[in-house]
C-alpha positions in Angstrom: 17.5 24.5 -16.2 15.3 25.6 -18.9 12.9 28.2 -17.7 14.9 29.7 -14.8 16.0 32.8 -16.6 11.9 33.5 -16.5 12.0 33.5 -12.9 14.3 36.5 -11.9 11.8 38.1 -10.1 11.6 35.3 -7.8 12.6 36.2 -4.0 15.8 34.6 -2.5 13.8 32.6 0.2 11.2 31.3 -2.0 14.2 30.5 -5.0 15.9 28.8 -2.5 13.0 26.4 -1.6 12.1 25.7 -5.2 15.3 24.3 -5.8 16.8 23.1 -2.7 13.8 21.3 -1.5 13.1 17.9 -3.1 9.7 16.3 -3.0 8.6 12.9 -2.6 7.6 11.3 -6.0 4.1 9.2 -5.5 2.3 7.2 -7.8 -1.9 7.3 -7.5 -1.9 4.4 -4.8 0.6 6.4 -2.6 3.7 4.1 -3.5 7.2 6.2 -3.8 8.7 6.4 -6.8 11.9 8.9 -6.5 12.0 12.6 -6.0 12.3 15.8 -7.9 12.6 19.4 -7.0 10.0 21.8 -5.6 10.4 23.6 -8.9 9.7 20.9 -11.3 7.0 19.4 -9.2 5.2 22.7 -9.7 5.5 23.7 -13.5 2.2 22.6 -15.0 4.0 21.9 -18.5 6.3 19.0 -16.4 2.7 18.2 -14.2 1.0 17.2 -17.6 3.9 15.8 -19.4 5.0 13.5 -17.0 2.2 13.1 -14.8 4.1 14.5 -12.2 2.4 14.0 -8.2 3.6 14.0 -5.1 3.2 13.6 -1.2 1.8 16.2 0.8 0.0 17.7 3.9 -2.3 19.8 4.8 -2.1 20.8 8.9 -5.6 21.8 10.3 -4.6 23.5 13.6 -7.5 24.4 16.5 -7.0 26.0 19.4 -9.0 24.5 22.7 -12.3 26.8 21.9 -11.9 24.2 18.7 -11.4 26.9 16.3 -9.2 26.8 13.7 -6.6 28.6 12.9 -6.3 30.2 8.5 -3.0 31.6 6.9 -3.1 33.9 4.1 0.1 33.4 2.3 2.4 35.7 1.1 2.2 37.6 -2.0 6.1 36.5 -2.8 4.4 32.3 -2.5 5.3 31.2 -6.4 2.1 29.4 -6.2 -1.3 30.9 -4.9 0.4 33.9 -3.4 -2.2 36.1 -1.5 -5.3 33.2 -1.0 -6.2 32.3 2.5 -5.8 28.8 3.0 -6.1 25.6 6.4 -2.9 26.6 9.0 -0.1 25.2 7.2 0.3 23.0 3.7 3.3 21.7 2.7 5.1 18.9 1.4 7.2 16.3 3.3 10.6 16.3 1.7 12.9 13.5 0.4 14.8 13.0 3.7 15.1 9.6 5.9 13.0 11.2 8.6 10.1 12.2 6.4 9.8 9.1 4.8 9.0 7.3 7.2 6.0 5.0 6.4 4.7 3.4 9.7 2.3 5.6 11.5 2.4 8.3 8.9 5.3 9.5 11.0 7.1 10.8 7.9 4.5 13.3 7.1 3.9 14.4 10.8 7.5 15.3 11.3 7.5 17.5 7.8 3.9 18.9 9.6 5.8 20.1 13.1 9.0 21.3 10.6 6.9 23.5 8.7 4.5 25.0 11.1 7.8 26.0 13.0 9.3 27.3 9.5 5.5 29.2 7.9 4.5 29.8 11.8 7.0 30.4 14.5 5.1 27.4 16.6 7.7 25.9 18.2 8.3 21.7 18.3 7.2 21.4 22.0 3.6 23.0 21.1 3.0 20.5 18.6 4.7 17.3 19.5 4.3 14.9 16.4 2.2 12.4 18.6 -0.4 14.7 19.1 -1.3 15.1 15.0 -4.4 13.0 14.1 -4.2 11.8 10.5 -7.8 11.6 8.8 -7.6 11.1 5.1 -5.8 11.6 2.1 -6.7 13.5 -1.2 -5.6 13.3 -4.7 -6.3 16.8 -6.4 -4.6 18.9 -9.7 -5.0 22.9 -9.7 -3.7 25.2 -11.7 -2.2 28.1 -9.8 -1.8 30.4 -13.0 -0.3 29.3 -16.8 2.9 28.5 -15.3 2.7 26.9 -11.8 0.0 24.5 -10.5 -0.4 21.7 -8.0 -0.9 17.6 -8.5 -0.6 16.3 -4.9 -0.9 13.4 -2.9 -2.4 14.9 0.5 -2.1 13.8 3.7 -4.9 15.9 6.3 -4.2 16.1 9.7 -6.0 17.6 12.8 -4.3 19.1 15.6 -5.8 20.3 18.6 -3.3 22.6 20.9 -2.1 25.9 22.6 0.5 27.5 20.4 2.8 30.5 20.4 2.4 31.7 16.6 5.0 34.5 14.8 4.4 34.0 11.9 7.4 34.2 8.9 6.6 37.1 6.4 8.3 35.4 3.9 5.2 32.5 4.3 2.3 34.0 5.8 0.6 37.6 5.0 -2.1 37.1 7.7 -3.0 34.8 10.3 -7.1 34.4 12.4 -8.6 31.9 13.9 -12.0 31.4 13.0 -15.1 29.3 14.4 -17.4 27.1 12.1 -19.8 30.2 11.7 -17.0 32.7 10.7 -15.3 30.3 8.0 -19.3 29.9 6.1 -18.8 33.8 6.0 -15.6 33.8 4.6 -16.2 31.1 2.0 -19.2 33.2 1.1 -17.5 36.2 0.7 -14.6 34.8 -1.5 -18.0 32.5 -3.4 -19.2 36.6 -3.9 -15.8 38.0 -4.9 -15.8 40.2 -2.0 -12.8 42.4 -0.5 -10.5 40.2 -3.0 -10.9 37.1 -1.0 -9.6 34.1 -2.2 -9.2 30.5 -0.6 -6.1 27.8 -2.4 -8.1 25.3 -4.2 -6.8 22.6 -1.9 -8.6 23.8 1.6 -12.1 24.8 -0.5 -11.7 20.5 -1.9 -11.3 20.1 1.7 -14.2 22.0 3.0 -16.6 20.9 0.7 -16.0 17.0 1.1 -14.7 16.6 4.5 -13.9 19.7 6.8 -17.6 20.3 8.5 -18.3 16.8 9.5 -14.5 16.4 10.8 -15.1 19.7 12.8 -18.4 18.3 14.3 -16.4 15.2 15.5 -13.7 16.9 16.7 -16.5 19.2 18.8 -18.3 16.1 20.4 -14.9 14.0 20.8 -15.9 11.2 18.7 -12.7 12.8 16.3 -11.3 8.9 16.0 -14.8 8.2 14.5 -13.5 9.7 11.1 -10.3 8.2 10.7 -9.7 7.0 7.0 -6.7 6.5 6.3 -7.1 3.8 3.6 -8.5 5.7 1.0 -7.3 8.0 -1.2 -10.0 10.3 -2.5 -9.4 11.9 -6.0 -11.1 15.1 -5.8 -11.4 17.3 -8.6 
């Protein structure tokens, strides 16, 4: 493939998942329309040309104080290495189980394989019932000249106990962090303090949806946000 010899410095794990892994293909209305490699979905030049999206999720996971628990990934991620980010975003792959359509029970089976894969939480802490889908997102970002997302996301709440160890070959850093604590890290990233950066994907979130979820999820009226018919394109 044209372009690999470039990426020699690439790690084994993450080389592995660029070209093993094969996302789901999605046109603007959510409709599948075939499947391409993690790699290909990812280079910005095959993004523009072809107009290249696909289906993915974005797991926000709180513990029973209902605060929610960041990953900063690792510095060997090919995209947005180092940028703290919601618990776990991913994409579900091109498999029978993670296609399935009804009840978005595709995407929450990619959400439980992941946060086992990025996180060390194991199935029975997250069984794929207990995910709460709320919306979906349309959103392109540039992750340097090379690499960049154009995603299809799904964004799903999760409210449990779990055993995390993490995978260094994923995640950096792990915290959980109440409402108050996330303002202070947003404004410190805002202020280009300490190096702190967030992946454009969980800032879209916070800024359109993630404080009025939270507030739901506080007062137990979570269900009261639900929207899974629309599909916001966020820029």
């Amino acid at each position: 493939m044209a372009g690999v010899e470039e990426d020699a410095g690439m790690n084994e794990v993450q080389r592995r998942l660029m070209f093993d892994d094969e996302c789901i293909l999605v046109d603007e209305q959510d409709n599948v329309v075939g499947h391409e490699s993690k790699y290909t979905c990812h280079l910005m030049e095959k993004i523009e040309s072809l107009n290249l999206l696909h289906r993915a999720f974005s797991v926000f996971l709180f513990n029973s104080k209902h605060e929610l628990l960041l990953q900063q990934r690792s510095a060997t991620k090919v995209t947005f290495p180092l940028v703290w980010t919601n618990t776990c975003c991913s994409h579900p792959l091109h498999r029978e189980s993670e296609l399935i359509q009804e009840n978005f029970l595709g995407v929450r089976n990619a959400a439980q394989r992941k946060l086992l894969d990025e996180l060390g939480i194991p199935a029975e802490d997250v069984p794929v019932d207990q995910f709460t889908p709320l919306g979906r997102m349309l959103y392109k970002a540039p992750s340097d000249g090379k690499w960049g997302e154009h995603e299809l996301d799904y964004l799903l709440f999760i409210v449990r106990e779990v055993k995390v160890l993490p995978n260094p070959e994923e995640v950096a850093d792990i915290k959980y962090v109440s409402r108050e604590q996330l303002q202070e890290l947003i404004r410190q990233a805002d202020a280009g303090e300490g190096g702190v950066k967030l992946s454009p994907w969980f800032r879209l979130v916070v800024d359109n949806f993630l404080m009025g979820w939270w507030e739901h999820l506080e007062k137990g009226t979570l269900e009261q946000a639900v929207d899974m018919e629309t599909i916001h394109k966020l820029k």
